[in-house]
N, C-alpha and C positions, 0 to 999 in steps of 0.2 A: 481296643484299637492296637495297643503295644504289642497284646498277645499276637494278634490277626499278623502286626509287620515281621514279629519275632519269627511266626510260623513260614512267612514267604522267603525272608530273607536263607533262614536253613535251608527252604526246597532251593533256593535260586543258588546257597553255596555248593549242595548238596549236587546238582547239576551241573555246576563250574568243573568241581571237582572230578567228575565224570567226564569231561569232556575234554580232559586238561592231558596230552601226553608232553611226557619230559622225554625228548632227546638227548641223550648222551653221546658225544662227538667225542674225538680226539681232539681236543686243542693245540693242534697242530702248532700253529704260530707260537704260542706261549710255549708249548715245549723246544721249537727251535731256540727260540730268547734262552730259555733255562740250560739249553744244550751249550749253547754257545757261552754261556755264563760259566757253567761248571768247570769246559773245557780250559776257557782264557784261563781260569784257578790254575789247572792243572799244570798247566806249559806257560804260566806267571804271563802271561797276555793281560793288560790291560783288559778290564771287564765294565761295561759300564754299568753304573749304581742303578739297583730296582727300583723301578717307582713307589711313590708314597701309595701304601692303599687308598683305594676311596671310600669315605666314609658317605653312611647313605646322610639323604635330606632330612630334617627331621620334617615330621606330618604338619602342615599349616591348620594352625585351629580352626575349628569348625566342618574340619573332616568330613564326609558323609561317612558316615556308619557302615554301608555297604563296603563302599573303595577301603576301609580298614580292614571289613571282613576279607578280603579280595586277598591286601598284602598279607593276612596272614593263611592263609590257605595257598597260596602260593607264593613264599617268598625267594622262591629262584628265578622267579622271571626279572627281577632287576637284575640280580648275579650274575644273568648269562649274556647280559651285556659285554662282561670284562672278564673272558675265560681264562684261567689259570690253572697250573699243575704245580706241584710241589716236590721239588729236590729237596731239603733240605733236611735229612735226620740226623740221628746220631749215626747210622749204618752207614748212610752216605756220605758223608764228612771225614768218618775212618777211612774209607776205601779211596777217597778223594785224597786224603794227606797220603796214603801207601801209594798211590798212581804219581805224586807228584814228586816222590822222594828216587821212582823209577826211572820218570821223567829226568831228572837230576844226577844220574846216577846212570848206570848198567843199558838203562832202554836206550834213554836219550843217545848214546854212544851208540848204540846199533843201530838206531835209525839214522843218525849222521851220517853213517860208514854205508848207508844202503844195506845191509844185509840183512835188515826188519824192515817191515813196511805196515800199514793202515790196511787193512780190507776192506772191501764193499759193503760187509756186513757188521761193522764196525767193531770189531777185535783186531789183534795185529800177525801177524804171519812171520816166519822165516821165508824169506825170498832168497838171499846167496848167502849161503852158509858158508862159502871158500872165501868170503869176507870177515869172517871168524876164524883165529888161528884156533887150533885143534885144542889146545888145553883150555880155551873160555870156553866150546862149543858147548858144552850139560849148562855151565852158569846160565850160556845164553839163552838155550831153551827152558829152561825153570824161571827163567824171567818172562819170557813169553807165555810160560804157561802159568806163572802168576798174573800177569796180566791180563791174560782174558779173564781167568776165573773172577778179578775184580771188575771186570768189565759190567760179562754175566750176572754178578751177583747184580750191579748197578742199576740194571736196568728193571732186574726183577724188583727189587728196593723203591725204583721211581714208580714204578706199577702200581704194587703195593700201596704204597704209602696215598697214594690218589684213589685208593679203593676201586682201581680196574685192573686186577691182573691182566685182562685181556688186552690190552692197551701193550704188552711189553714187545713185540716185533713192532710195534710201530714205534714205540721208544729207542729199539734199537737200530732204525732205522734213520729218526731224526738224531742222534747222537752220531748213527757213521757218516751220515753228510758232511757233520760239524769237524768230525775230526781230519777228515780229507779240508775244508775247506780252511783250516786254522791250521793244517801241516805248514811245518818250514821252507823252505825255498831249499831245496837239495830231498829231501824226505821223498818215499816212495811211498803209492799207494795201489789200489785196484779199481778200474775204472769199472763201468757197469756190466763191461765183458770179463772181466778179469783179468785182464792185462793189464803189466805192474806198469806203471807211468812216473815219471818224476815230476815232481812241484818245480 
C-alpha cells in the first residue's frame, strides 16, 4: 500500500512539475521603493526604513504528505507573493558613497547653478555650460562624466546582483523617474521630449 501511494504521489509531483511555469517579471514596484531608497541616500533625503522580512508559517502538524510534497517542489510560489529586487552590494554602496560625496560637492553646485541637469534616461547632462566660468569647465565635465559612468555601472550592479542582466534598461529607467522625481526645487531635468524643464 505505501509503495502503490509512494508510486502516485511521484507521477502526481512528477506532473506538477511539468505543468508548473515560473514567470519572471520586473518587479517593478519594489524596484521603484529600492530606486527611491538609494536615491533619498544619495541627496541625504529622508528614506523610509525597509520592512521587516516575512518569515514563512511553520507547517501545522499533521500536514498531508502531498501539500509538503507540493512546498517543496515549488517553493517560489509563496515568494512571489512579496516580490523583491536587491540593491544592496559591496559595488553598490561604493558607488553610492562616490555619487553622495558629488552630490555634496562639485555636482551638487552644478545642478544648483542649472548648468547640469537629470536626463530622461537617468544619467545627468551639461545643459549651460556659459553657467560654468571657463577655468571649472574640464572639472565640470570629468564630473559628469564620472557620474554617469557610476550611474551605468549601478544599474548594471542592480542587474546583476538579482541575477537578470536583462532587467538593466528597465532599471535604468525606474531609477530616471526617481531621480526627476526627488530633484530639488530649482534643479533641471529632461522631460519625455527632451526638453530641459525646471523643478
Amino acid at each position: 500500500m505505501r509503495k502503490r501511494l509512494y508510486v502516485i504521489l511521484t507521477a502526481l509531483a512528477v506532473t506538477l512539475v511539468g505543468c508548473v511555469t515560473i514567470n519572471v517579471y520586473f518587479p517593478e514596484a519594489a524596484a521603484q521603493k529600492a530606486a527611491d531608497q538609494f536615491i533619498g541616500n544619495v541627496l541625504d533625503q529622508a528614506a523610509p526604513a525597509a520592512p521587516a522580512p516575512k518569515t514563512p508559517k511553520p507547517a501545522a502538524d499533521g500536514a498531508q504528505p502531498s501539500a509538503m510534497l507540493l512546498d517543496l517542489l515549488i517553493p517560489a510560489a509563496q515568494a512571489a507573493d512579496v516580490p523583491d529586487i536587491r540593491i544592496q552590494t559591496s559595488a553598490t554602496e561604493a558607488i553610492r558613497a562616490r555619487m553622495h560625496a558629488r552630490f555634496q560637492g562639485t555636482l551638487g553646485s552644478l545642478l544648483d547653478s542649472g548648468a547640469v541637469g537629470f536626463t530622461r534616461d537617468g544619467m545627468v547632462a551639461m545643459r549651460d555650460a556659459a553657467k560654468v566660468p571657463l577655468s571649472a569647465r574640464a572639472q565640470a565635465n570629468a564630473t559628469v562624466a564620472d557620474e554617469n559612468r557610476d550611474r551605468a555601472a549601478l544599474y548594471r550592479e542592480i542587474a546583476n546582483a538579482n541575477n537578470h542582466p536583462e532587467w538593466e534598461s528597465q532599471i535604468r529607467a525606474t531609477f530616471a523617474r526617481s531621480w526627476i522625481e526627488k530633484a530639488r526645487a530649482g534643479w533641471y531635468y529632461q522631460d519625455a521630449a527632451g526638453a530641459w524643464q525646471k523643478k
